[in-house]
LUMMI-131503 format. One record per residue (C-alpha): residue number from 1; residue in one letter; chain; y, z, x. Coordinates in nm, 3 decimals. Layout:
N
(NUM "A" "A" (Y Z X)) ...
//
This chain:
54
(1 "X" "A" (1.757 3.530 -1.093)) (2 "X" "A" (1.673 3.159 -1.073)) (3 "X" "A" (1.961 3.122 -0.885)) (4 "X" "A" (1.841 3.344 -0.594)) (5 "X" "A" (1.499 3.146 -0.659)) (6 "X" "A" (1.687 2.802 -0.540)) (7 "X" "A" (1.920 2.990 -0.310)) (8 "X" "A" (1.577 3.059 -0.141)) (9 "X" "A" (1.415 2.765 -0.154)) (10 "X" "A" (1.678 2.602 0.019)) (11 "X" "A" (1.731 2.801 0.302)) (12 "X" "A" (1.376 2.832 0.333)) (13 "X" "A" (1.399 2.418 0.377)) (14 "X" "A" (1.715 2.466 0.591)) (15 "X" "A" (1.557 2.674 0.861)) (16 "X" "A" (1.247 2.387 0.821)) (17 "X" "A" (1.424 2.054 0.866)) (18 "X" "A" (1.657 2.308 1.176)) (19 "X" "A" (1.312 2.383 1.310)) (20 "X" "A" (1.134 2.106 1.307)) (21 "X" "A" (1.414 1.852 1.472)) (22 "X" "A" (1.416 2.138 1.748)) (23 "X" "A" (1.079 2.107 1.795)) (24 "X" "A" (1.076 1.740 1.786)) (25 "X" "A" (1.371 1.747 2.095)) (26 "X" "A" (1.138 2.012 2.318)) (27 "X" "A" (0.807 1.825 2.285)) (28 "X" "A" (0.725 1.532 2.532)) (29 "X" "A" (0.782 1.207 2.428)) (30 "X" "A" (0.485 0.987 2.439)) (31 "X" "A" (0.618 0.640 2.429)) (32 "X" "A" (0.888 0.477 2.641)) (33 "X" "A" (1.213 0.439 2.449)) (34 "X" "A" (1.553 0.391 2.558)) (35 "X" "A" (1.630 0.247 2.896)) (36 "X" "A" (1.379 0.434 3.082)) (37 "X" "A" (1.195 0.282 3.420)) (38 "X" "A" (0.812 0.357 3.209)) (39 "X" "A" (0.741 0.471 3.499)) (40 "X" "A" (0.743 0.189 3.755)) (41 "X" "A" (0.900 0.240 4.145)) (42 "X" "A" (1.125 -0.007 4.168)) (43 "X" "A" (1.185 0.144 4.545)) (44 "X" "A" (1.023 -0.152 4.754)) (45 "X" "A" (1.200 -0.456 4.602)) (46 "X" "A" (1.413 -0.561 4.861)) (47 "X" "A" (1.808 -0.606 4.713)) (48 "X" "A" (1.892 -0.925 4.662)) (49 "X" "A" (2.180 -1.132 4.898)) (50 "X" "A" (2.530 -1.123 4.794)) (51 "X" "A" (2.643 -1.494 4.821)) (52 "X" "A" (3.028 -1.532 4.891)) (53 "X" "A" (3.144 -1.744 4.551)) (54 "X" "A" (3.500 -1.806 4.653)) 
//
């Protein structure tokens, strides 16, 4: 019987920690992380000369 009782309780926090990371990965992110732009158009910045160095 207790067993079943902790069998339980930790699928019940299986299918929690399973749910909540798949929550975490559909929700918008807030914050800039990674090697995102945040948002800026880097579009009318002319590209820099390519100087022959030989």
């Amino acid at each position: 019987m207790i067993q079943q009782i902790l069998v339980g309780i930790l699928f019940l926090g299986a299918l929690f920690y399973i749910g909540r990371m798949a929550y975490r990965s559909l929700t918008a992110k807030k914050a800039c992380s990674g090697n995102c732009k945040c948002g800026i158009d880097l579009s009318n910045i002319p590209p820099a000369s390519i100087k022959d160095r030989s």
